[in-house]
TIMI-2910 file (N, C-alpha, C, CB; in pm, 1 decimal, decimal comma, always signed):
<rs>
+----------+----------+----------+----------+----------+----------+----------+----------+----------+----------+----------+----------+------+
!      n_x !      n_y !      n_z !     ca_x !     ca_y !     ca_z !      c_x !      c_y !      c_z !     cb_x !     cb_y !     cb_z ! resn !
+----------+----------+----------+----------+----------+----------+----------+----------+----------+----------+----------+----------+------+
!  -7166,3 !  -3588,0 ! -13242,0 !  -7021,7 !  -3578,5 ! -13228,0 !  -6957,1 !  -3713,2 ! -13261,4 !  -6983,6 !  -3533,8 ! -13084,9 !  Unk !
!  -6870,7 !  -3687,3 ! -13336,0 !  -6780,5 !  -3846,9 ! -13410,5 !  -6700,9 !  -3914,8 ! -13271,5 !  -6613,5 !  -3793,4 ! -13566,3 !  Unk !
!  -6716,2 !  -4053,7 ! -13280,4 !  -6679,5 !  -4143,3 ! -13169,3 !  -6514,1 !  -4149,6 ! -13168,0 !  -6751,4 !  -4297,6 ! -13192,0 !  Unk !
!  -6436,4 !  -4098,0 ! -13076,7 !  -6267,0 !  -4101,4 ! -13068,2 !  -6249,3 !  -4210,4 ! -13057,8 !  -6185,5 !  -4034,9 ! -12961,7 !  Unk !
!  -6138,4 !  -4293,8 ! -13117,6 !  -6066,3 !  -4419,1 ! -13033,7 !  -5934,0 !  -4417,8 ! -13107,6 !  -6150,1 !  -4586,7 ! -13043,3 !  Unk !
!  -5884,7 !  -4445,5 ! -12978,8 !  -5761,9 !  -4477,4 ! -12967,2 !  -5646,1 !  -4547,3 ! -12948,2 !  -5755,9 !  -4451,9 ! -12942,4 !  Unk !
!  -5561,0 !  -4614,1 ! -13016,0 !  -5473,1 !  -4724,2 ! -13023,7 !  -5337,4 !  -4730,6 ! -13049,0 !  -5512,6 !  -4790,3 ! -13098,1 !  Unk !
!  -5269,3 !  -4832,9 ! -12989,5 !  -5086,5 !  -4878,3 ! -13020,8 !  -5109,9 !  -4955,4 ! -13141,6 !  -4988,0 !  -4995,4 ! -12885,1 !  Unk !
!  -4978,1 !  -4886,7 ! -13176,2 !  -4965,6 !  -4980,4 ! -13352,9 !  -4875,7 !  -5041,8 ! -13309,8 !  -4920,5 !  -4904,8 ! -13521,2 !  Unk !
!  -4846,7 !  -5175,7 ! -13429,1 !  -4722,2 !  -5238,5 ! -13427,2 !  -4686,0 !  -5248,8 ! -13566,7 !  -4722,4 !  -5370,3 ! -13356,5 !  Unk !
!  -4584,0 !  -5200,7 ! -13619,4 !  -4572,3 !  -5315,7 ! -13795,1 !  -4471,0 !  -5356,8 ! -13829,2 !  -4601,2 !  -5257,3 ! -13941,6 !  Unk !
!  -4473,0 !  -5397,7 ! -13968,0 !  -4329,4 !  -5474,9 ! -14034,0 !  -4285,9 !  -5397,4 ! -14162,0 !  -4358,7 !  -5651,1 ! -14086,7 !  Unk !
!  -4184,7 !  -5411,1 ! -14201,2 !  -4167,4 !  -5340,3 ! -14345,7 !  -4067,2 !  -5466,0 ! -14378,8 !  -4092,2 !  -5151,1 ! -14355,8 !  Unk !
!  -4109,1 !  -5482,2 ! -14494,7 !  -4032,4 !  -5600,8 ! -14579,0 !  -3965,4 !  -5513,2 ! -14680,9 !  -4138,4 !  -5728,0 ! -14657,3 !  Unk !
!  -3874,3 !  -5536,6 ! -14689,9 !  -3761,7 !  -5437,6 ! -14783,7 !  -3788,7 !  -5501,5 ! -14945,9 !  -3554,8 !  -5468,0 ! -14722,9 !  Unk !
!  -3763,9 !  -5632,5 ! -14935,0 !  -3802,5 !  -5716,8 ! -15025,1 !  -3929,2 !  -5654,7 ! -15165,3 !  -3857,3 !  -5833,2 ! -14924,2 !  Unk !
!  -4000,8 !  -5643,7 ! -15078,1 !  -4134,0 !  -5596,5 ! -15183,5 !  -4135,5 !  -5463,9 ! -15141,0 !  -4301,9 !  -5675,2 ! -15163,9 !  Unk !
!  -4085,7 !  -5370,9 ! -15020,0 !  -4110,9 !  -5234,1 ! -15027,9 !  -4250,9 !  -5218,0 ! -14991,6 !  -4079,3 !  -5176,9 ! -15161,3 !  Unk !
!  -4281,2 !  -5290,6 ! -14853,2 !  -4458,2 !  -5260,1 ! -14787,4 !  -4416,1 !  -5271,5 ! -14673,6 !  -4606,1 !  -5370,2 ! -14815,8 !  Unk !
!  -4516,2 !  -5153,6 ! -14645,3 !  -4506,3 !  -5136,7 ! -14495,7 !  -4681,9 !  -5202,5 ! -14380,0 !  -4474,6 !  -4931,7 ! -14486,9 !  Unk !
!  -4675,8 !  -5290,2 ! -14319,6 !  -4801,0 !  -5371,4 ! -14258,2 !  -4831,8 !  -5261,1 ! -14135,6 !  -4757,9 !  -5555,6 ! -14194,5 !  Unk !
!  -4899,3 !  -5195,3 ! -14120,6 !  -4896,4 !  -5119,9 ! -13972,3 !  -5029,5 !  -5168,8 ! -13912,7 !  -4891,4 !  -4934,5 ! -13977,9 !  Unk !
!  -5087,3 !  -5239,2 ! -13797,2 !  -5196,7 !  -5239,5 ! -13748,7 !  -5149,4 !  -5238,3 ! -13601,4 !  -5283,7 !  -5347,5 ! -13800,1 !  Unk !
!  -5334,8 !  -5230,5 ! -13557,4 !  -5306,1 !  -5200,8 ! -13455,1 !  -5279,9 !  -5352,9 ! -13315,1 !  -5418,8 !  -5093,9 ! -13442,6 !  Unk !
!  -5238,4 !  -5315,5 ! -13209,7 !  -5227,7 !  -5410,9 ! -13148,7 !  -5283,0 !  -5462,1 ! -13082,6 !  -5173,1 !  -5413,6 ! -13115,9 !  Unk !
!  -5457,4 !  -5445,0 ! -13066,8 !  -5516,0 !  -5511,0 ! -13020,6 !  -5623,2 !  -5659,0 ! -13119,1 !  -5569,1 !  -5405,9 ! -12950,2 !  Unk !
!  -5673,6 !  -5719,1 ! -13046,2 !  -5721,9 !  -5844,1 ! -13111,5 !  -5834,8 !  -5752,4 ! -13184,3 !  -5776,3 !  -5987,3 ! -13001,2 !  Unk !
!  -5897,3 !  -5812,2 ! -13278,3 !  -5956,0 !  -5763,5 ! -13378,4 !  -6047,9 !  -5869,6 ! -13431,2 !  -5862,9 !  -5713,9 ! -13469,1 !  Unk !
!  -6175,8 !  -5873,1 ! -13522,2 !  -6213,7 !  -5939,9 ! -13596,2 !  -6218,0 !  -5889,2 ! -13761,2 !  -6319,0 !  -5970,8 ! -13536,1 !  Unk !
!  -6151,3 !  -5935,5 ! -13835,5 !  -6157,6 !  -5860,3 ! -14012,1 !  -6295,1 !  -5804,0 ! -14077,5 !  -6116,1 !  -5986,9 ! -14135,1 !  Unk !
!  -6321,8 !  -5761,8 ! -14127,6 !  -6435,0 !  -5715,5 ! -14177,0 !  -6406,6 !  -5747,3 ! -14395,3 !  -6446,5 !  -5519,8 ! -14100,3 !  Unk !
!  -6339,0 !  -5611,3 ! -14342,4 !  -6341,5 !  -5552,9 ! -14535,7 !  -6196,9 !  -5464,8 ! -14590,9 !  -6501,5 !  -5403,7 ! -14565,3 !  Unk !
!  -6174,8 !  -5430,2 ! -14675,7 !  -6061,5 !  -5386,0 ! -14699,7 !  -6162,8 !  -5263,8 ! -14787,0 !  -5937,1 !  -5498,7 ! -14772,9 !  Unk !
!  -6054,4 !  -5125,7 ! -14790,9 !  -6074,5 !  -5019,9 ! -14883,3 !  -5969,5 !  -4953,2 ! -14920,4 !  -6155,8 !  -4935,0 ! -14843,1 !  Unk !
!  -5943,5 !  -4990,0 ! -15051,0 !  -5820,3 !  -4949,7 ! -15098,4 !  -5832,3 !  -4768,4 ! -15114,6 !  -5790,1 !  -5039,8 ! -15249,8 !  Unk !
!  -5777,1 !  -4690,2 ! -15058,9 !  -5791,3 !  -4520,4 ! -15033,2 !  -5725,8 !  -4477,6 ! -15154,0 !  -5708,8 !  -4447,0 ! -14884,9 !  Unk !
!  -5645,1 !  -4555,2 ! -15225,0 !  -5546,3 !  -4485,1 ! -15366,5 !  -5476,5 !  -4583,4 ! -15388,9 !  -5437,6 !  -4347,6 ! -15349,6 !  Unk !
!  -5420,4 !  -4596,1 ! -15492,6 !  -5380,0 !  -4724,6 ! -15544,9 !  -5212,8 !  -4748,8 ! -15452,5 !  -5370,8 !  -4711,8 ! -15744,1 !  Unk !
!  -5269,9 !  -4857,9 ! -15406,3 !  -5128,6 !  -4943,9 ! -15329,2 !  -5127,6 !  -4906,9 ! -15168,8 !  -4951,9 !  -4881,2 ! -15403,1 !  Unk !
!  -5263,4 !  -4847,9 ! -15139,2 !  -5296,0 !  -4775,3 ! -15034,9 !  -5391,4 !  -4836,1 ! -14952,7 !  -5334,6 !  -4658,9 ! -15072,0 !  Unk !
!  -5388,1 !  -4974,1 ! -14845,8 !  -5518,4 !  -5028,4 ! -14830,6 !  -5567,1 !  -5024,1 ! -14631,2 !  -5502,7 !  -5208,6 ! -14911,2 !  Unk !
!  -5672,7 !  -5007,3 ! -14616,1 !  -5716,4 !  -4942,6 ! -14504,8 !  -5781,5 !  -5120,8 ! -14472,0 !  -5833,9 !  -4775,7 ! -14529,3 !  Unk !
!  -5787,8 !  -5132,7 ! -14377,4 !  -5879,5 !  -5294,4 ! -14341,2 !  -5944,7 !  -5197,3 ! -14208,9 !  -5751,1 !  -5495,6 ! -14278,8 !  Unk !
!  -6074,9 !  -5300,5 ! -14244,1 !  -6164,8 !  -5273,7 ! -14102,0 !  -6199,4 !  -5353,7 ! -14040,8 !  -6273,0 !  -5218,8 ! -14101,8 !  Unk !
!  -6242,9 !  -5362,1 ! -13879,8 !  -6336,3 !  -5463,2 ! -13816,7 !  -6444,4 !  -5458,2 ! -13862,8 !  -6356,2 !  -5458,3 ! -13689,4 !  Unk !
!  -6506,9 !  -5543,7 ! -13792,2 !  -6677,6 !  -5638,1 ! -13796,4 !  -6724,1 !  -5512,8 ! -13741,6 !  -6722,3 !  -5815,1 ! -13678,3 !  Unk !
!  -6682,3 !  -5408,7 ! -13649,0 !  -6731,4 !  -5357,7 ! -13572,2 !  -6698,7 !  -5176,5 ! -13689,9 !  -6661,0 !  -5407,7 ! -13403,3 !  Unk !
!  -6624,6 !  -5182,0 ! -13774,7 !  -6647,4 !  -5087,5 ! -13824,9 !  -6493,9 !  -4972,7 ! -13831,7 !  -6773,0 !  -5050,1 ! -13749,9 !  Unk !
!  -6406,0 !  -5033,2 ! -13759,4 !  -6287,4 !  -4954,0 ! -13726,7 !  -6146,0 !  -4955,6 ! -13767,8 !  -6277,9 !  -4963,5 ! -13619,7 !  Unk !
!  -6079,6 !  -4912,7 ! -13842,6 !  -5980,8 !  -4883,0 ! -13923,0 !  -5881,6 !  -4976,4 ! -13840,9 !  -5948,8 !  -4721,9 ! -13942,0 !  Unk !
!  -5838,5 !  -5123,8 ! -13864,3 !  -5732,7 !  -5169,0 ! -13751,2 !  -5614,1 !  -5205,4 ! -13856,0 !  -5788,4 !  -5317,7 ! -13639,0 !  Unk !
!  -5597,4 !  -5179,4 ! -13976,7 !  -5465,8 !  -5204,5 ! -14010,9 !  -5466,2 !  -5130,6 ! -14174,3 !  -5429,5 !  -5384,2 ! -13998,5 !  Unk !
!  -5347,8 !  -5094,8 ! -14152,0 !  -5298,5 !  -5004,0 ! -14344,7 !  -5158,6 !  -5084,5 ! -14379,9 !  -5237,0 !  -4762,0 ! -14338,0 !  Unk !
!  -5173,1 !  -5053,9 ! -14503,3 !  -5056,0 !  -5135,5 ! -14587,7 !  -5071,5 !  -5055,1 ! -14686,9 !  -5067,7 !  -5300,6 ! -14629,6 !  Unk !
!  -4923,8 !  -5029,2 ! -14720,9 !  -4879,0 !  -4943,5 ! -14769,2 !  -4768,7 !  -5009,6 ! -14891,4 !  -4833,7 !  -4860,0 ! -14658,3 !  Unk !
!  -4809,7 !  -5030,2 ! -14991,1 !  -4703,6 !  -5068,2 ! -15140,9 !  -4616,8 !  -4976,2 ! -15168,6 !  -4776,7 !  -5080,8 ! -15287,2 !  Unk !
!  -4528,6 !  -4978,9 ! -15227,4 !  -4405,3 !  -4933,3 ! -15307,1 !  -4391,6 !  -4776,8 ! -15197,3 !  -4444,5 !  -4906,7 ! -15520,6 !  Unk !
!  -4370,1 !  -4825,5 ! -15075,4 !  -4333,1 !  -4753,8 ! -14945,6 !  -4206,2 !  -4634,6 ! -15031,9 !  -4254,5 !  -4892,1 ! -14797,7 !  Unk !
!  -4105,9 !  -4713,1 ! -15050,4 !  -3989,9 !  -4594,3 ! -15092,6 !  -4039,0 !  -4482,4 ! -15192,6 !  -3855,8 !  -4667,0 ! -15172,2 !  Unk !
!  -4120,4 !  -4548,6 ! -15287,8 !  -4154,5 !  -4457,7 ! -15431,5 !  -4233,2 !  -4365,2 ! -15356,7 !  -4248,4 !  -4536,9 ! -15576,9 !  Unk !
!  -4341,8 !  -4366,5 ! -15265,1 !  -4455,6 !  -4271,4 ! -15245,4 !  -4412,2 !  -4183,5 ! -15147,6 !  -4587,9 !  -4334,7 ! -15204,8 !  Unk !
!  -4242,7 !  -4208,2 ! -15075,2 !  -4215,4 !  -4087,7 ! -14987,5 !  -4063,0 !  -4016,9 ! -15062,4 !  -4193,6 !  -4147,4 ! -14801,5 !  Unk !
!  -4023,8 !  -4118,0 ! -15154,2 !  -3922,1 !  -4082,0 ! -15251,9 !  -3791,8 !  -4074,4 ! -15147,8 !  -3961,0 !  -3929,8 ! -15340,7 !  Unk !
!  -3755,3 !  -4167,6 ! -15105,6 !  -3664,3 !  -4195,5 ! -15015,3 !  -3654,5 !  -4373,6 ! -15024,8 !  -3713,2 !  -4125,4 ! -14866,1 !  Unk !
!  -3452,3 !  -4367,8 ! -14993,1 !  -3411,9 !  -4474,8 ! -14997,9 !  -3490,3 !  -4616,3 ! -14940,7 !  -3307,0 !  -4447,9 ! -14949,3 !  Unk !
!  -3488,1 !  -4719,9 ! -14937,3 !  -3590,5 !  -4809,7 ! -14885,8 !  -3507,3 !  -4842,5 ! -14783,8 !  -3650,1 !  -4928,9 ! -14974,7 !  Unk !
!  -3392,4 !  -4820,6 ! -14718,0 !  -3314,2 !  -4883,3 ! -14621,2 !  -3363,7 !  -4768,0 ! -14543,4 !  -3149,6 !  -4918,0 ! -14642,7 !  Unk !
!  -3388,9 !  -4676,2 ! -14544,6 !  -3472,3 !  -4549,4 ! -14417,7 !  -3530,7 !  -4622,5 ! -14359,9 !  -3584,9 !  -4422,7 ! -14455,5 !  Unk !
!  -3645,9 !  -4686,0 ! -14456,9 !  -3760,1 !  -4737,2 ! -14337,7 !  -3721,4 !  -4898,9 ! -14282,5 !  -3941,6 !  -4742,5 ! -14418,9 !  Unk !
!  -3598,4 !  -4927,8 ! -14238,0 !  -3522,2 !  -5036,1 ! -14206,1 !  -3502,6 !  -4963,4 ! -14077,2 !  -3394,6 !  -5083,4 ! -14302,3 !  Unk !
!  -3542,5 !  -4843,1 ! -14021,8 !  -3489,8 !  -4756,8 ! -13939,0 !  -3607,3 !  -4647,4 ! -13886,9 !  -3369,8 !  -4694,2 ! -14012,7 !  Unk !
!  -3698,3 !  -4676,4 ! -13902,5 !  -3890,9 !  -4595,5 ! -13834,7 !  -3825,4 !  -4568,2 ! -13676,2 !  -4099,7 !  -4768,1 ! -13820,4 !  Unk !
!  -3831,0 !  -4464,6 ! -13652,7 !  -3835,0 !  -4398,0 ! -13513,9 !  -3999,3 !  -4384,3 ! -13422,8 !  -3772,7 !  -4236,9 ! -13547,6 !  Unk !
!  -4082,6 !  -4356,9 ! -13551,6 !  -4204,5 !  -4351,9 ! -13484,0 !  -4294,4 !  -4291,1 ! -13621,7 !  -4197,2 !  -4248,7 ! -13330,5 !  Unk !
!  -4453,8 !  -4354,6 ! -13550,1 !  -4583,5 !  -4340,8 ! -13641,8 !  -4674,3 !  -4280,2 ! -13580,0 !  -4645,4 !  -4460,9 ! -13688,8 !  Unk !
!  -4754,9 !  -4256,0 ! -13633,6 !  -4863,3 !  -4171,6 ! -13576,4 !  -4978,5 !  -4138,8 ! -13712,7 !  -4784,6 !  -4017,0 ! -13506,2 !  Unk !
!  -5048,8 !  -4191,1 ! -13698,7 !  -5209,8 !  -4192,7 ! -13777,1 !  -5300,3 !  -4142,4 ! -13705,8 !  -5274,6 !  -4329,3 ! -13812,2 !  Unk !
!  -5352,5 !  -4117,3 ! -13818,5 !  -5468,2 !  -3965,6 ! -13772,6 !  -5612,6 !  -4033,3 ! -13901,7 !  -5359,9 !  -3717,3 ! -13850,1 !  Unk !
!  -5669,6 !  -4087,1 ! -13840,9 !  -5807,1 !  -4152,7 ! -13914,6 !  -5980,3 !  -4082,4 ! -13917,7 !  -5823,0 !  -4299,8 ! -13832,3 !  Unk !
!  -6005,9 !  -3967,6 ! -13983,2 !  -6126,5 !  -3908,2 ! -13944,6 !  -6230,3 !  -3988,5 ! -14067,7 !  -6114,4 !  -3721,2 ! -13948,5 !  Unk !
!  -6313,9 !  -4014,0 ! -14004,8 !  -6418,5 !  -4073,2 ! -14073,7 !  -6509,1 !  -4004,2 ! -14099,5 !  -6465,5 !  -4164,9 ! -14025,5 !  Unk !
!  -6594,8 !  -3949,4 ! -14158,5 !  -6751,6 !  -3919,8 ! -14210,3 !  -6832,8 !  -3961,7 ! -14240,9 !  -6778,8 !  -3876,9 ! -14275,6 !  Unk !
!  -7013,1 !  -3990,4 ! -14301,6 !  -7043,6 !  -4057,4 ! -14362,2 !  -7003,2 !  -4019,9 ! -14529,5 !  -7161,4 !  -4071,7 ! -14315,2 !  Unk !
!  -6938,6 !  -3938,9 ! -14563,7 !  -6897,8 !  -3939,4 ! -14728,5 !  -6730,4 !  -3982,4 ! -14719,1 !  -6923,7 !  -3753,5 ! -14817,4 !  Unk !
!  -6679,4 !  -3907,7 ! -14652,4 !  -6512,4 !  -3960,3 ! -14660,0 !  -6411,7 !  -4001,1 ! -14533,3 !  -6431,3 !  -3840,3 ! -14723,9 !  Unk !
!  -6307,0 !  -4085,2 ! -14574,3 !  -6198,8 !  -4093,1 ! -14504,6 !  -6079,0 !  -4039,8 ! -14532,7 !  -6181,8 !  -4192,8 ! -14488,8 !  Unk !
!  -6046,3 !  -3997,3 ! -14413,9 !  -5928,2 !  -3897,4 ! -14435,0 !  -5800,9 !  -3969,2 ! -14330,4 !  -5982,0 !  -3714,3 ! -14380,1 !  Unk !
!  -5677,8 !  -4009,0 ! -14403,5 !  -5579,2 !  -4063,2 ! -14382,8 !  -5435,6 !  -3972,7 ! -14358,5 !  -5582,3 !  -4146,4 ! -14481,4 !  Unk !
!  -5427,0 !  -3907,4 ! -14229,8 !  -5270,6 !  -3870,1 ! -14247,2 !  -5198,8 !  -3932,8 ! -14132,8 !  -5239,1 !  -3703,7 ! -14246,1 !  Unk !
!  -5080,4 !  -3966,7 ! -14216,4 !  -4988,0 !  -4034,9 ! -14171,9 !  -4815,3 !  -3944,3 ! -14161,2 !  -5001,3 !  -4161,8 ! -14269,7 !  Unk !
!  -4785,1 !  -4007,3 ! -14033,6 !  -4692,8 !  -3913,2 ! -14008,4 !  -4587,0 !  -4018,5 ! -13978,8 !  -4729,2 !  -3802,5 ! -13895,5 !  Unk !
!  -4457,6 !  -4074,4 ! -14045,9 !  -4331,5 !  -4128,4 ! -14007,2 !  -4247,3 !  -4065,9 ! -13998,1 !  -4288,5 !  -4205,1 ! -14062,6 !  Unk !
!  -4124,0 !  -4095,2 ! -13896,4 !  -3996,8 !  -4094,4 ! -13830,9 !  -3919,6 !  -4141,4 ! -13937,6 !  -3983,8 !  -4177,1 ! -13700,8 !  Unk !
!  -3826,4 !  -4116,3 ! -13957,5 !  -3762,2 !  -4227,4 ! -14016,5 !  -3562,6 !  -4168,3 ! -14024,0 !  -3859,0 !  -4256,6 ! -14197,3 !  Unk !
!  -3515,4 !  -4283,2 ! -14017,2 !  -3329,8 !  -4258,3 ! -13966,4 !  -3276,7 !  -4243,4 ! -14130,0 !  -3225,0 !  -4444,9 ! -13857,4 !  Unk !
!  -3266,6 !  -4126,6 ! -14136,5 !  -3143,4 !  -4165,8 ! -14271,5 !  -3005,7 !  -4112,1 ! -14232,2 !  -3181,2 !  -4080,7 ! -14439,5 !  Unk !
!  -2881,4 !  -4134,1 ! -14234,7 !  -2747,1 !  -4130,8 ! -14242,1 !  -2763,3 !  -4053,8 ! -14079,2 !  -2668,5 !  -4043,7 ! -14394,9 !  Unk !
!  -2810,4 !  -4085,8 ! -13914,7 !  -2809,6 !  -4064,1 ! -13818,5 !  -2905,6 !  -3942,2 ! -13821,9 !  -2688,5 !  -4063,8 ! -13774,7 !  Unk !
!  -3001,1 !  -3883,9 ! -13900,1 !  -3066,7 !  -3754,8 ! -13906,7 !  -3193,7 !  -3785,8 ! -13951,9 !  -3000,1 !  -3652,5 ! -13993,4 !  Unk !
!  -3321,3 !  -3722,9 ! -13842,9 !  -3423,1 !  -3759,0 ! -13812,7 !  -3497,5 !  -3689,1 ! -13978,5 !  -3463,3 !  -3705,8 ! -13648,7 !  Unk !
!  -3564,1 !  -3761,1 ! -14047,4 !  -3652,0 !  -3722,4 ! -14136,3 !  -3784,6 !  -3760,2 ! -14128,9 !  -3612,3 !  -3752,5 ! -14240,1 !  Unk !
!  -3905,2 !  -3643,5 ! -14105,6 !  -4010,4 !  -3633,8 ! -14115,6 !  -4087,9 !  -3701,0 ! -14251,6 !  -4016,6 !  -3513,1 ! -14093,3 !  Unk !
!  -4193,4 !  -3790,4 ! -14273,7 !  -4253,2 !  -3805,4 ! -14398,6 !  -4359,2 !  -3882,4 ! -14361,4 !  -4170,6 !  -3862,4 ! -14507,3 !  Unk !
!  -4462,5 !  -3671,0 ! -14419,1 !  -4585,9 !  -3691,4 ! -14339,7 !  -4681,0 !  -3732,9 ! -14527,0 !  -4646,0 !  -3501,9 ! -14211,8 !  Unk !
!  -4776,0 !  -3811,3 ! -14503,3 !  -4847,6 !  -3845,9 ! -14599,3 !  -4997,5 !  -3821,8 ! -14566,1 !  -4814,1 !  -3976,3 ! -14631,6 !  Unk !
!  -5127,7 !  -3761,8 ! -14678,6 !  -5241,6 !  -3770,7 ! -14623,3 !  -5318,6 !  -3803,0 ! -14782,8 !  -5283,3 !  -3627,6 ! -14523,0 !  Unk !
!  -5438,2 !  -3869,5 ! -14764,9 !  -5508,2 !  -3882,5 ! -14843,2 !  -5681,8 !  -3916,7 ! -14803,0 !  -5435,5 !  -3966,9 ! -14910,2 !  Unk !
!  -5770,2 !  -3866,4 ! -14910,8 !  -5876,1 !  -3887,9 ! -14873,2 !  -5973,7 !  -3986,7 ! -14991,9 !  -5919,9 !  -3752,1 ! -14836,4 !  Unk !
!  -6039,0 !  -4045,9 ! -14933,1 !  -6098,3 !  -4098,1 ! -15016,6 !  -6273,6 !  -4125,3 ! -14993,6 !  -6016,9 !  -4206,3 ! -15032,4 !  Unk !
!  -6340,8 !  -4163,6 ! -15082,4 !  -6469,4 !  -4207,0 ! -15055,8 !  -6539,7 !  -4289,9 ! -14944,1 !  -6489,1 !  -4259,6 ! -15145,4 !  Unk !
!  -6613,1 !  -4261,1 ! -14852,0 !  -6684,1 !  -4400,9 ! -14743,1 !  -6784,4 !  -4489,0 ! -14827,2 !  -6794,6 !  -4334,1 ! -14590,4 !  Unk !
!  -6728,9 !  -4554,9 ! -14933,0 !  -6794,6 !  -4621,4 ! -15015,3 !  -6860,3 !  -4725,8 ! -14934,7 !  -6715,2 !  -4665,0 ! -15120,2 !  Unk !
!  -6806,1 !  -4756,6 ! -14807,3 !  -6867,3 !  -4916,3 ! -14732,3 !  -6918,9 !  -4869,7 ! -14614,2 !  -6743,9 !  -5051,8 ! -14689,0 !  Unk !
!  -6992,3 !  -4717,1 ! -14629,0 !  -7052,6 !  -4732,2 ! -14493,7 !  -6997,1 !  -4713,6 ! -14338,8 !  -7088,7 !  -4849,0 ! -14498,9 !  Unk !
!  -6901,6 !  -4698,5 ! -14314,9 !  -6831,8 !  -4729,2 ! -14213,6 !  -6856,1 !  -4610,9 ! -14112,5 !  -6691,1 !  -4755,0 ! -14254,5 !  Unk !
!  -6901,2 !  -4616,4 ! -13978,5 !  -6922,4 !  -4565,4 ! -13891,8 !  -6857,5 !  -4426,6 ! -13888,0 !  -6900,7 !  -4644,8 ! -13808,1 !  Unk !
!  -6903,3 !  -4284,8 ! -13843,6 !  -6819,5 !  -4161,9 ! -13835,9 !  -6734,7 !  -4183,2 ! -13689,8 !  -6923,4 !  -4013,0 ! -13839,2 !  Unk !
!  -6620,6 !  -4155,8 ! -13717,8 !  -6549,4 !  -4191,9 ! -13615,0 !  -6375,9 !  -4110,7 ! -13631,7 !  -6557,7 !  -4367,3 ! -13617,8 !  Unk !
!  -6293,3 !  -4087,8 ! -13535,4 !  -6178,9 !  -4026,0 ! -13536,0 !  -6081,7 !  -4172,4 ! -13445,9 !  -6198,4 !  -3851,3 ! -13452,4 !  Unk !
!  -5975,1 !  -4175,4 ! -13564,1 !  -5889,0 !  -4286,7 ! -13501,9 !  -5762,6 !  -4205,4 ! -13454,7 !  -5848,3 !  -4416,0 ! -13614,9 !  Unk !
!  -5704,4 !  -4242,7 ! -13368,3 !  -5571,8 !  -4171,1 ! -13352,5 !  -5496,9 !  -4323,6 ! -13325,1 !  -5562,5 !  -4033,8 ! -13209,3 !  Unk !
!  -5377,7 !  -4312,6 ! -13370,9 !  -5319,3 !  -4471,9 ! -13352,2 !  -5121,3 !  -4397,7 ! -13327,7 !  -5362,3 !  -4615,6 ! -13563,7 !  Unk !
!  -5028,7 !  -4467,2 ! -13247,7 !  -4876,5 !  -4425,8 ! -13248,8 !  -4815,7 !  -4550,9 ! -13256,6 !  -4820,3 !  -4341,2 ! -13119,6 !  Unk !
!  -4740,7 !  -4531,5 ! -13270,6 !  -4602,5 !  -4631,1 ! -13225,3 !  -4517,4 !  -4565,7 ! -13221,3 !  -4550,4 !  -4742,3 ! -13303,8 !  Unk !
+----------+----------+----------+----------+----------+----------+----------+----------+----------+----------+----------+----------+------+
</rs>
């Protein structure tokens, strides 16, 4: 049975470049990065565990204004691991003109590095 864990996010979105930093909020040691799709990057601990995503050209990949996400109500990641794949869905809040818009994102990609089978659940 795949190992649960569970965590508070915190992040930043720089309007500037249009990236969104989401990790989680506990102390951590870096490991490795795995980019899941291009502009799409997952970082892991020493210990094997998904603690931060970054997310490039944020507006283009949900096709919404970039001043929305100046305005995140709430996150919620959903991280299932295997030994062949990772599976990434992501679920944002986000304020446009006082009206709550959903923009849920998922993608999967290869466990090219090995990384422990495991289920992340992460909010803010």
């Amino acid at each position: 049975m795949n190992q649960v864990k569970k965590f508070d996010l915190k992040y930043s979105y720089d309007i500037d470049v249009d990236s969104i930093h989401i990790k989680i909020t506990e102390d951590y040691k870096y490991s490795e990065s795995l980019e899941l799709e291009d502009g799409i990057i997952l970082d892991f601990s020493t210990e094997g565990v998904p603690v931060c995503l970054e997310i490039l050209d944020l507006s283009e990949l949900f096709s919404i204004n970039k001043e929305c996400f100046e305005n995140i109500e709430d996150i919620n990641i959903s991280i299932d691991i295997t030994n062949s794949t990772i599976s990434l869905n992501l679920l944002m809040v986000v304020l446009n003109e006082n009206k709550k818009i959903n923009q849920p994102f998922t993608t999967i990609a290869k466990n090219m590095i090995n990384i422990p089978e495991m289920n992340v659940i992460c909010s803010c």
